[in-house]
C-alpha positions in Angstrom: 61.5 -59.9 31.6 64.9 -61.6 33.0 67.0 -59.6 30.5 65.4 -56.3 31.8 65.8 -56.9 35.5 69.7 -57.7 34.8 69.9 -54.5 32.4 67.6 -52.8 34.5 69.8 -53.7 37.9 73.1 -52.8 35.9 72.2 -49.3 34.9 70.3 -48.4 38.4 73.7 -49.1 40.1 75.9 -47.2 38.2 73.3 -44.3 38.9 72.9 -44.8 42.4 76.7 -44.9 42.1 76.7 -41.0 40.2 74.5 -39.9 43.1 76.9 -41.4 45.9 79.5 -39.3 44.6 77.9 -36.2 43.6 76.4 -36.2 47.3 72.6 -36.4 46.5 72.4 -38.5 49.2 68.8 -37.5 50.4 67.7 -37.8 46.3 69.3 -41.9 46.4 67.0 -42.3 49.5 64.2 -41.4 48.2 64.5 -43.3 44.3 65.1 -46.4 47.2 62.5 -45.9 48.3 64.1 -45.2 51.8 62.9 -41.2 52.4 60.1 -39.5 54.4 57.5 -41.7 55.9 54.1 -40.9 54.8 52.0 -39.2 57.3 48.9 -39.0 55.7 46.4 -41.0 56.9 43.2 -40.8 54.4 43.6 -41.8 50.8 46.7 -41.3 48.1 46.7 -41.4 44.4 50.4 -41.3 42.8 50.6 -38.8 40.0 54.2 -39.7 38.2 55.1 -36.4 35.9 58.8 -37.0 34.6 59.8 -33.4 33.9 58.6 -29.7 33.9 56.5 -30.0 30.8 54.6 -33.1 32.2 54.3 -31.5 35.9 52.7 -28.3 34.5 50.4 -29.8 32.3 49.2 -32.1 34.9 48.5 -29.3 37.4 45.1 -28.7 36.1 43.7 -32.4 36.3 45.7 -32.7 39.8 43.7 -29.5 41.3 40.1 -31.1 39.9 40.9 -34.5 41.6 41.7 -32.6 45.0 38.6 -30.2 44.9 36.4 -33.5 44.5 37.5 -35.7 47.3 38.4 -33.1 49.7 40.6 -35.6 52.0 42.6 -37.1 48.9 46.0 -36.4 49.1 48.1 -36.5 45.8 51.7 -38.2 45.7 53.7 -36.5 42.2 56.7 -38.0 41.7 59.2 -36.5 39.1 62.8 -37.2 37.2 64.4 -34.2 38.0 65.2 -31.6 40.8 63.8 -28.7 38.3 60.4 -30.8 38.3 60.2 -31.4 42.0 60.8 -28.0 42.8 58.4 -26.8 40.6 55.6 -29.1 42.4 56.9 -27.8 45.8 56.8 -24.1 44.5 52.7 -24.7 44.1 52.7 -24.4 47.9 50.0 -27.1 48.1 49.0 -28.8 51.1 47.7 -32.2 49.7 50.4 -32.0 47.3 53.3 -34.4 48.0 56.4 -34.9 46.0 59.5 -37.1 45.7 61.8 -38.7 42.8 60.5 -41.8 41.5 61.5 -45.0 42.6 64.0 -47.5 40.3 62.7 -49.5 38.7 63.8 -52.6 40.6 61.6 -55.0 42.2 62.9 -54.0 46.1 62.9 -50.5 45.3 58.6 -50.6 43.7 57.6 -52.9 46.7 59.2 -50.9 49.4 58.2 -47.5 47.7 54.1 -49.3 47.2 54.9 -50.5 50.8 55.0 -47.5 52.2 52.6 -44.9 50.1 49.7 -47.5 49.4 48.6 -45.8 46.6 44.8 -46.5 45.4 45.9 -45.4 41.8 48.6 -44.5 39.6 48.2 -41.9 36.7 51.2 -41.9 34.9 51.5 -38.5 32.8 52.2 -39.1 28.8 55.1 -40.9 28.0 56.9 -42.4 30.9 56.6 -46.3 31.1 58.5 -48.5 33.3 58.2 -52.3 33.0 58.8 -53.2 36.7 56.8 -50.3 37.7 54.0 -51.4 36.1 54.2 -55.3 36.8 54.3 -54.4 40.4 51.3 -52.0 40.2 49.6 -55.5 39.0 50.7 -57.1 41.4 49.7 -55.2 44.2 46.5 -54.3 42.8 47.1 -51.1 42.1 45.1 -49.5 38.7 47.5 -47.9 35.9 46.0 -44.9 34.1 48.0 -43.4 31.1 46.5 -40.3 30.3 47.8 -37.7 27.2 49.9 -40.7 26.4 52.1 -39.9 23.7 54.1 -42.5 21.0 56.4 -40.8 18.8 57.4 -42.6 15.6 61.5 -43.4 17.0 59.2 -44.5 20.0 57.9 -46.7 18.7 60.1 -48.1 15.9 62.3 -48.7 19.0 59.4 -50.5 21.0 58.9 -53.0 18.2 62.2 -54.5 19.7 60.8 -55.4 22.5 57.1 -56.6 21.7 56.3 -59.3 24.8 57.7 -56.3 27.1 55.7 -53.5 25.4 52.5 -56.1 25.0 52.9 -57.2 28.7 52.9 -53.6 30.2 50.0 -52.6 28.2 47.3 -55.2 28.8 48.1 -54.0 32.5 47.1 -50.7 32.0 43.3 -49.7 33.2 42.5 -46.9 30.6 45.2 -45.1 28.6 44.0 -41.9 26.6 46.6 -41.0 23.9 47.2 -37.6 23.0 46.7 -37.6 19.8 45.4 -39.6 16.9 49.0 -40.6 15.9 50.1 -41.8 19.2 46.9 -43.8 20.0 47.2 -46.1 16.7 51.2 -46.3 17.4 49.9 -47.8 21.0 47.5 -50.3 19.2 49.7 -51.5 16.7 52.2 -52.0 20.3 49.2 -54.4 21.4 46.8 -52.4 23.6 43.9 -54.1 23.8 40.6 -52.1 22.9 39.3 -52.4 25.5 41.8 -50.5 28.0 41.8 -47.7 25.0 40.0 -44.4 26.4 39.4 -41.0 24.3 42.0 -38.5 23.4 43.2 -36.3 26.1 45.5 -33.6 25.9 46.5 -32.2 29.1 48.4 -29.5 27.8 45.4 -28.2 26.4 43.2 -27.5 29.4 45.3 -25.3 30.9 43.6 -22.1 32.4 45.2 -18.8 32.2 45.9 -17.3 35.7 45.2 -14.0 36.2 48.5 -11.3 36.4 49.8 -10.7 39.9 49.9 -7.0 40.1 52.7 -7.6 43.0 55.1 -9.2 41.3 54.4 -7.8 37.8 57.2 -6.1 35.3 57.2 -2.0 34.9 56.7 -2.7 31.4 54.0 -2.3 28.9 52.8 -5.7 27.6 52.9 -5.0 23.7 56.9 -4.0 24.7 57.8 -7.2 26.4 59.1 -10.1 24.3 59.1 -13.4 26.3 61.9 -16.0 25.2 60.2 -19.0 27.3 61.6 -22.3 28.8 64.8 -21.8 26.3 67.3 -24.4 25.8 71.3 -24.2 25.6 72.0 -22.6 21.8 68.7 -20.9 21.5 69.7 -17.6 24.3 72.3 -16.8 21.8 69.9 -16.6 18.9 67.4 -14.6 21.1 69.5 -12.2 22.2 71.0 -11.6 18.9 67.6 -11.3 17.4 66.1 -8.9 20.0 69.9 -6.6 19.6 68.8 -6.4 15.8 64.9 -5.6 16.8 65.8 -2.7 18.9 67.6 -0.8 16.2 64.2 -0.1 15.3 61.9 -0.6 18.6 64.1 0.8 21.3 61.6 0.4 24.0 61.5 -3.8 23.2 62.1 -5.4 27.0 62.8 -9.3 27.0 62.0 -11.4 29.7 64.6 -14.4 29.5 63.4 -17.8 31.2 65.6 -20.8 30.7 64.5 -24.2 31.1 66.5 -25.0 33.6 67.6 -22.3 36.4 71.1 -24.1 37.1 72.4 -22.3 34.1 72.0 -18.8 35.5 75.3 -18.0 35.4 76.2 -18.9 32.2 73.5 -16.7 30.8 74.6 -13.9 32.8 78.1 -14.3 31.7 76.7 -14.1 28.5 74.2 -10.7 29.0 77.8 -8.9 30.4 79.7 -10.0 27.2 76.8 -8.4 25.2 76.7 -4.5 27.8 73.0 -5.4 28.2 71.5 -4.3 31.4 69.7 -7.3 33.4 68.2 -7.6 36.3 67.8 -11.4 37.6 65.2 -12.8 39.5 66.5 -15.0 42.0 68.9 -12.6 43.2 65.9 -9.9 43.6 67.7 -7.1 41.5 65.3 -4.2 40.9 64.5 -3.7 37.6 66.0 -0.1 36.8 64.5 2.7 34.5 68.1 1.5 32.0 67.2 -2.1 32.8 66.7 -3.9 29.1 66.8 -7.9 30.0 64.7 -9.7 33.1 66.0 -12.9 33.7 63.6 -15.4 35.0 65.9 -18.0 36.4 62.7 -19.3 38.9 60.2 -22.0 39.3 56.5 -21.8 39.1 56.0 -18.4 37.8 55.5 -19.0 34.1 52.1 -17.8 34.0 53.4 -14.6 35.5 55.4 -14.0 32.2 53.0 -14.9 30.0 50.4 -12.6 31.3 53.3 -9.9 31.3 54.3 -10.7 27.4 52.7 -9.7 24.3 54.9 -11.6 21.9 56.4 -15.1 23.2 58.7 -17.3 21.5 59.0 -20.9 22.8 62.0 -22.4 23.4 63.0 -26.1 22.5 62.0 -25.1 18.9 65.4 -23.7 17.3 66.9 -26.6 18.7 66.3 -30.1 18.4 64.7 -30.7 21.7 61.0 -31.3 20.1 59.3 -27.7 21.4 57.7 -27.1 23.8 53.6 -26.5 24.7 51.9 -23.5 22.8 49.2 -23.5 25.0 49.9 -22.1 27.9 51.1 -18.7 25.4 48.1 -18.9 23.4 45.5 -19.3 26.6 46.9 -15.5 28.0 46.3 -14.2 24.2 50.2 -14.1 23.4 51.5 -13.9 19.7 53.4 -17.0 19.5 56.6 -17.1 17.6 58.3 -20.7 17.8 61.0 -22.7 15.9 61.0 -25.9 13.5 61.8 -28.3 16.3 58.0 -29.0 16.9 57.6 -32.9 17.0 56.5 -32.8 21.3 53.1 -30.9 20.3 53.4 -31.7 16.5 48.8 -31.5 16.0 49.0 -28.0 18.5 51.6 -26.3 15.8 50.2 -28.2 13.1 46.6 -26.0 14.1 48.5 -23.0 14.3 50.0 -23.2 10.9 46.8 -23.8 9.8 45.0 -20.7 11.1 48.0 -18.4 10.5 48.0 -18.3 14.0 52.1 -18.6 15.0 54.9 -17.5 13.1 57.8 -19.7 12.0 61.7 -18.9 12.8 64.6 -20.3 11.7 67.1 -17.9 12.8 68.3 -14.7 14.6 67.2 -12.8 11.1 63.5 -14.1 10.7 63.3 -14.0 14.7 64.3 -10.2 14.6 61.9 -10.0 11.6 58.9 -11.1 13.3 59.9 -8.8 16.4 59.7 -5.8 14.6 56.4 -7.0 12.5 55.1 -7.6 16.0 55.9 -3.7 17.2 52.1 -3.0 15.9 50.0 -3.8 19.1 47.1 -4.4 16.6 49.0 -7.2 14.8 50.1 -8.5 18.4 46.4 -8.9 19.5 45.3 -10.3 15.9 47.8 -13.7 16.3 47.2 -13.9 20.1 43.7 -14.3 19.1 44.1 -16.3 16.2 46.3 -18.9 18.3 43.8 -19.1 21.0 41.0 -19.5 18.3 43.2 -22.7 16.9 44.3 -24.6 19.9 40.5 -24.2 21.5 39.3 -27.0 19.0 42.0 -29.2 21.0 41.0 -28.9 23.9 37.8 -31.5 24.4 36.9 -32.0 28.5 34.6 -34.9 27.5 38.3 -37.2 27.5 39.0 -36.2 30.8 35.5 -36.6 32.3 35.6 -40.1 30.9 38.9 -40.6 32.5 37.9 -39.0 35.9 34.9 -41.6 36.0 36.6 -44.9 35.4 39.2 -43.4 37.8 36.4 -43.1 40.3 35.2 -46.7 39.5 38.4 -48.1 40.4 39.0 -45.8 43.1 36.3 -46.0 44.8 36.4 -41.7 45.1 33.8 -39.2 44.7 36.3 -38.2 41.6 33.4 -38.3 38.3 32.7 -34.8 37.1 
């Protein structure tokens, strides 16, 4: 891998350059592997999650590991600010977090060095050469679990076949996500023998009750949720739900971008339209006039959900792949989404098969399917329906095979 080191030094540098001068000082640290010493003393398993989508979907599987070896402490390291503070925002106490290292060979050793992990679990699609090399190399097992191979994936992977070849045949157990990605993996040269069953995170997420303390003043059949939205689609959204309440006034909309830092470009954009908001993070009261809630916070996505009867998911009307209809469909929400869908392409491909989701393409069909939606019977009917489709997806017997061989290598009480 002597061409990937140099490329891989190159690019690190000019990064570690960016954070210098954007005065993330404490962030550069940390992918140096230079940050907090570790101060637990019993054993640590390092959970890598890349961004929100991974961290959430990985919270389920992270809570089972902890409630079976009660002195196991879990390490998740993430790609983003947004995804670190969503891991912090679980309040935790066996829960660390902290970027991920480069993937240089100083930065691995120093960052293995110090955390001693027993394991790493690497969350769906985020392979590192050097990372895994110097898992090898210090003993260290690799589990890939709800792995997932899209087709530019892997058409760009061919490219680089000894690489690809090399990082798989030191993987422990990977378990695709789906059937697609698992043959795109074999084809890439995983060996048979490291290949596990299909697991899909995403899908064994469990719907947390509503939190009466913090809930909206709103009925649930009136509240539309526009969730984890991405730059393009707010306008579309709120042009949609303008054109719905011309003939279901008491429609509310719970706004909640993908990423917080954008708060105040949204809210610029709420005052240009005279729609009354109230915005989370700034702890306005919602008001009797109040129209728009903008949830501009970590952590609290299951709070929405249970507060929405009709949810559209964001990532869809652009071209960002969509994102998870599961954690919608498991609190009974009507799931409306776009035809960006490629990220959770066998969930949405269920869906459409049980008439369980409806399809937009626009601010009209969006608007359409709001006002459809006004009838709390026909709300209930595709909640249910979309909870009835994804359940076939979600098969534990993948993750208890995963949770044993885990133990095997671990040496942890962690089989189910």
């Amino acid at each position: 891998m002597p061409l990937y080191r140099l490329l891989a030094r190159i690019g690190f540098a000019i990064y570690a350059r960016k954070l210098r001068r954007a005065g993330r000082s404490d962030e550069l640290a940390e992918r140096l592997a230079r940050g907090p010493e570790r101060q637990e003393s019993g054993p640590l398993i390092w959970v890598h999650a890349a961004s929100n989508g991974e961290v959430t979907s990985a919270r389920a599987m992270i809570q089972e590991l902890l409630s079976a070896a009660p002195d196991l402490t879990v390490l998740v390291t993430v790609n983003s600010q947004t995804a670190r503070d969503l891991v912090e925002s679980w309040g935790v106490r066996r829960i660390r977090s902290a970027f991920a290292p480069f993937d240089t060979r100083p930065a691995l050793r120093a960052f293995l060095d110090r955390w001693q992990p027993l394991a790493l679990i690497v969350i769906e699609a985020e392979l590192w050469p050097e990372r895994i090399a110097m898992c090898a190399r210090h003993a260290v097992p690799v589990f890939v679990i709800g792995a997932r191979m899209s087709e530019g994936s892997y058409r760009a992977w061919r490219w680089l076949p000894f690489v690809m070849r090399r990082m798989l045949r030191s993987v422990r157990m990977l378990c695709a996500q789906d059937p697609a990605s698992q043959a795109r993996f074999r084809a890439l040269g995983l060996p048979d023998s490291r290949l596990g069953p299909l697991v899909n995170l995403k899908a064994t997420h469990a719907a947390l009750p509503p939190d009466a303390e913090h809930g909206l003043p709103w009925r649930r059949e009136d509240t539309f949720l526009a969730a984890s939205t991405h730059e393009g689609e707010e306008e579309v959204v709120l042009d949609a739900f303008d054109r719905a309440r011309l003939h279901r006034p008491e429609l509310r909309l719970v706004l909640a971008p993908r990423h917080p830092r954008r708060r105040d470009d949204i809210e610029a954009m709420l005052r240009k339209r005279g729609l009354d908001f109230a915005t989370r993070s700034r702890g306005t009261p919602i008001q009797p006039r109040t129209s728009v809630y903008l949830a501009d916070t970590m952590g609290e996505m299951a709070l929405w959900y249970s507060a929405a009867g009709i949810v559209f998911v964001g990532g869809s009307l652009v071209d960002r792949g969509g994102h998870t209809p599961f954690e919608p469909a498991a609190h009974d929400c009507a799931i409306l989404h776009g035809p960006h869908v490629s990220n959770s392409a066998p969930a949405y491909a269920a869906l459409r098969a049980g008439n369980a989701a409806i399809e937009v393409t626009d601010a009209h069909s969006l608007a359409r399917a709001l006002v459809t939606l006004g009838n709390p019977a026909a709300q209930a009917e595709l909640g249910r329906k979309g909870r009835e489709a994804l359940a076939a997806l979600a098969d534990p017997s993948g993750l208890a095979a995963f949770r044993q061989e885990l133990a095997q290598a671990t040496g942890l009480p962690l089989a189910p």
